[in-house]
ZARODREN-557357 format. One line per field, with one value per residue (C-alpha): residue number from 1; residue in one letter; y, z, x. Coordinates in steps of 0.2 Angstrom, whole numbers, plus 5000, padded with zeros to 4 digits. Each point is the difference from the previous one (the first is absolute). Layout:
<nodes>
pos: NUM|...
code: A|...
Y: Y|...
Z: Z|...
X: X|...
</nodes>
This chain:
<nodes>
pos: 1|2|3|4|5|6|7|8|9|10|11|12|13|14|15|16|17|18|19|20|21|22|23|24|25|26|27|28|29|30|31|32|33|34|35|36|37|38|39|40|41|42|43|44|45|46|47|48|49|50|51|52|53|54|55|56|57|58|59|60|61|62|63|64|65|66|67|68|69|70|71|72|73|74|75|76|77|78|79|80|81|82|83|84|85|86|87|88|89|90|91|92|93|94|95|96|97|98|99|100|101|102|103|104|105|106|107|108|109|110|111|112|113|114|115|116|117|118|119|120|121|122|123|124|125|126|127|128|129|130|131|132|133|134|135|136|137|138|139|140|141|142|143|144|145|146|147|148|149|150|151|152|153|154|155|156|157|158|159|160|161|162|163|164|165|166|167|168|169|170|171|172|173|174|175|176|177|178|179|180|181|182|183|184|185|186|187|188|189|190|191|192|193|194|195|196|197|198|199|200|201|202|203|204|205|206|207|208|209|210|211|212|213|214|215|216|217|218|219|220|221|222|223|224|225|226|227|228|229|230|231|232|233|234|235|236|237|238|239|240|241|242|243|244|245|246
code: X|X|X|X|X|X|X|X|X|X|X|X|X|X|X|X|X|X|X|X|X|X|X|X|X|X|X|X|X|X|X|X|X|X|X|X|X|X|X|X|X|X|X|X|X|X|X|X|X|X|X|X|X|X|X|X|X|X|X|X|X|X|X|X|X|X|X|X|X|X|X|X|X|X|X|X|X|X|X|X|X|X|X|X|X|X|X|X|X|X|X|X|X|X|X|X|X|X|X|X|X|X|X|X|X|X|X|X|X|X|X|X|X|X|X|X|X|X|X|X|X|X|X|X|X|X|X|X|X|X|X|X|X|X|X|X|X|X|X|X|X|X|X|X|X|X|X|X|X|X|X|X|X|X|X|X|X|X|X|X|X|X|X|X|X|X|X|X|X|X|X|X|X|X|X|X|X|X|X|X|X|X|X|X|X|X|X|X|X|X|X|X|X|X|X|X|X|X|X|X|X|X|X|X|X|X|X|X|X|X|X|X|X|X|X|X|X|X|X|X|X|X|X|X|X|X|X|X|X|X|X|X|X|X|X|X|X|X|X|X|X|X|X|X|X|X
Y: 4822|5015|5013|5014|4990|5008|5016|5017|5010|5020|5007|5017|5002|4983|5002|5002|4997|4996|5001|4988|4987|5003|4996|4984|4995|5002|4989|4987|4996|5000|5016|5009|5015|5018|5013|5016|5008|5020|5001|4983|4992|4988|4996|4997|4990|4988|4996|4996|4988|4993|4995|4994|4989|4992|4996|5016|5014|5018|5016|5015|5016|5019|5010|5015|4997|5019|5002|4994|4995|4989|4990|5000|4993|4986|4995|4998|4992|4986|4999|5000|4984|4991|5006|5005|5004|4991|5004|5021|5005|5017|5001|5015|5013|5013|5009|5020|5003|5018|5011|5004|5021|4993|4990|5008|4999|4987|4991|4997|4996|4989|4991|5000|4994|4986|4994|5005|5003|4987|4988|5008|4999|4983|4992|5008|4995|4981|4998|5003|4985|4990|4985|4993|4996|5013|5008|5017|5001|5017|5002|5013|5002|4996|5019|5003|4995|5005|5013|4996|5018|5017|5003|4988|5009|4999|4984|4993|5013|4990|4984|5002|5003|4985|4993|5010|4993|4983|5002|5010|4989|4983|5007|5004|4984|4987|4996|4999|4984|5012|5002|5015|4998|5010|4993|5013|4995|5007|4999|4989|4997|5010|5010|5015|4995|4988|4991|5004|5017|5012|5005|4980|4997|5013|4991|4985|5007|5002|4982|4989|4986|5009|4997|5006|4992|4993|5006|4982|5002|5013|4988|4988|5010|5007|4984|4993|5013|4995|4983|4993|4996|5020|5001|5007|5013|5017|5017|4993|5008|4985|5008|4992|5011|4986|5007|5018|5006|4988
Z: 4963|5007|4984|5006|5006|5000|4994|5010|4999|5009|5008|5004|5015|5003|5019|5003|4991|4982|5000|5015|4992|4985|5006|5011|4982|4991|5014|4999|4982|5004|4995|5011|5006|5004|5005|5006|5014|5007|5018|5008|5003|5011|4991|4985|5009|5008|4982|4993|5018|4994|4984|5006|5010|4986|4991|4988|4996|5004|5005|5004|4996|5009|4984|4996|4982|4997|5002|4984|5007|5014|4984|4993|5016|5003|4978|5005|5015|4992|4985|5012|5009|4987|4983|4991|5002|4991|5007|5005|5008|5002|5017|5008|5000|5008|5000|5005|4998|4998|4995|4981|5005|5018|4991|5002|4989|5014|4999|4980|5006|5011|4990|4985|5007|5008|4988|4985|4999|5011|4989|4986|5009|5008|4983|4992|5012|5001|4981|4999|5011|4993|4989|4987|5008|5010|5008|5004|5011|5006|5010|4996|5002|4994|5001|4986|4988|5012|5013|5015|5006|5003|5012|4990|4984|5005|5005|4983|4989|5007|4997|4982|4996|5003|4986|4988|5008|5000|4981|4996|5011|4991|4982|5008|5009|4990|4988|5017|5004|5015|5004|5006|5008|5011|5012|5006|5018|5004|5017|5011|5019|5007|5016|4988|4991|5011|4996|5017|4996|4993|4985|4995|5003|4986|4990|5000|4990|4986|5000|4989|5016|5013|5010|5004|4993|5011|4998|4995|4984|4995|5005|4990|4981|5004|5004|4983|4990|5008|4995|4983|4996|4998|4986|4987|5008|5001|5001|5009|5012|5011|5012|5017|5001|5006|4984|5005|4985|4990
X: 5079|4994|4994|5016|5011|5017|4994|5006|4984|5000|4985|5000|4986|4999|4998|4981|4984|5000|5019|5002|4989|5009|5018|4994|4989|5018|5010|4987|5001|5021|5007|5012|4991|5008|4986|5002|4990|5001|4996|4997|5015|4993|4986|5011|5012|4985|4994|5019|5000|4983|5004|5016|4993|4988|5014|5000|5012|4999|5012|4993|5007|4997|4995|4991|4995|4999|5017|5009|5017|4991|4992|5015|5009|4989|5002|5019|4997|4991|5012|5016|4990|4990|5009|4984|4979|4988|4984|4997|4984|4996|4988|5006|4986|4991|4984|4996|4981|4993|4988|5008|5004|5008|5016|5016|5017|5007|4985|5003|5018|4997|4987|5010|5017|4995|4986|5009|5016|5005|4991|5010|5019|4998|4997|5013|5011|4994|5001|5019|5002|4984|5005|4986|4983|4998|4987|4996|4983|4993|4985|4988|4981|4983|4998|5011|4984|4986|5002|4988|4997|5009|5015|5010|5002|5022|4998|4990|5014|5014|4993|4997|5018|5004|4989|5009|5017|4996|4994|5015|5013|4992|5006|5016|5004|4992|5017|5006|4990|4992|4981|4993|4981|4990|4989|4986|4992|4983|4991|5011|4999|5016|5004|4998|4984|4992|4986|4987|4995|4988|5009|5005|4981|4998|5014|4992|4984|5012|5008|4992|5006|4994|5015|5017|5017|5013|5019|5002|4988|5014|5015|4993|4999|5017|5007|4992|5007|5018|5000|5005|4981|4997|5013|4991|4992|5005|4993|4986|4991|4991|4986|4997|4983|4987|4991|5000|5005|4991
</nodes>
C-alpha cells in the first residue's frame, strides 16, 4: 500500500522545478494529483502523460494563481471530480529582485498576490471541502529566517507571512483534524537558481554541505508531511537548507 493512496492532493505550480517534482513525488506514493501550471501547456500536459504512463494520476489545470476566481475554479473542479481534497500544497511563487529604492507598487502586488494571498485563498477554499486528516502544505523559503543579501528584501517580506499563517491556520484547523506546515527550501538546483554558477559557488560557502538540493529533497519533506505518519505535527516549519541556515 502506497502512503497516499486514494487521496486528492492540489498543487498549485506544479508544472516545473520544485513543483513538478513535487506532483510526480505525490502520484508516486498514490495520491491523485491536480497541479496547476501558467504558461506551459505543453510542458504541463508531457508531465500529466509521463506519470500517466508510470501508472500514477495527474490533471493539469491552466491557472494563474494571482487571480482569485482561477484558484477558485480549479477547488471546484477537483471537488465536482473527486468530492473532496486532502492534501493542499501551496508552490506557486515568484521572485522580483531589486535594489530596495527601485520596487514599485506592482512589484509589492505582484509579490504579495501570488506568494501570499494566494497561499491565504487557496487554503480557505480547500478546507471547506477537506475531511479529517488533512493537510495543508505551503512552500516558503530558508530566507524567511536568513536573508542572503540585498535585492530580495520583497521577496524575503512575503515569505515570512507565511510563518505567521501556518502558525495561525494550525490553531485554526487543528479541532478540524488538519495540519498546517511549512516547508522552507534553501539553495536548490532549478532553471531559476541553478547550481553551475558564480553566485551558487558563493551559496555554497554558506551551506554547512557544500552542495546544492535537488527538487526531489523538497518532494520528499512535503510528501512526509502528507502522509499519516506526520500527524502530529503542525505549525512547523521544516528547512531543506543543506545547513545554510544552521
Amino acid at each position: 500500500m502506497k502512503n497516499l493512496s486514494n487521496k486528492i492532493a492540489v498543487v498549485t505550480g506544479g508544472s516545473r522545478g520544485i513543483g513538478a517534482a513535487i506532483t510526480r513525488k505525490l502520484a508516486a506514493e498514490g495520491a491523485h494529483v491536480i497541479f496547476t501550471y501558467q504558461n506551459s501547456a505543453e510542458k504541463a500536459e508531457a508531465l500529466a502523460d509521463d506519470i500517466k504512463n508510470n501508472g500514477g494520476n495527474a490533471i493539469a489545470f491552466a491557472a494563474d494563481s494571482s487571480n482569485p476566481s482561477d484558484l477558485q475554479n480549479v477547488i471546484e473542479k477537483t471537488v465536482q471530480q473527486f468530492g473532496k481534497i486532502d492534501i493542499l500544497v501551496n508552490n506557486a511563487g515568484i521572485y522580483v529582485g531589486k535594489p530596495f529604492e527601485n520596487y514599485t507598487a506592482e512589484d509589492y502586488q505582484s509579490t504579495m498576490d501570488v506568494n501570499v494571498r494566494a497561499v491565504f485563498l487557496g487554503s480557505q477554499e480547500a478546507v471547506k471541502h477537506m475531511p479529517q486528516g488533512g493537510r495543508i502544505i505551503s512552500i516558503g523559503s530558508n530566507m524567511a529566517e536568513n536573508s542572503i543579501g540585498p535585492q530580495t528584501t520583497l521577496y524575503t517580506m512575503s515569505k515570512s507571512a507565511l510563518q505567521g499563517f501556518t502558525r495561525g491556520l494550525a490553531r485554526d484547523l487543528g479541532p478540524k483534524k488538519i495540519t498546517v506546515n511549512l516547508v522552507q527550501p534553501g539553495p536548490i538546483n532549478t532553471d531559476m537558481n541553478p547550481d553551475n554558477t558564480e553566485f551558487a559557488d558563493f551559496l555554497r560557502t554558506r551551506m554547512a554541505t557544500g552542495e546544492y538540493g535537488k527538487s526531489e529533497d523538497i518532494a520528499n519533506a512535503v510528501a512526509f508531511l502528507a502522509s499519516e505518519e506526520s500527524g502530529f505535527i503542525t505549525g512547523s516549519f521544516v528547512t531543506v537548507d543543506g545547513g545554510f541556515n544552521a
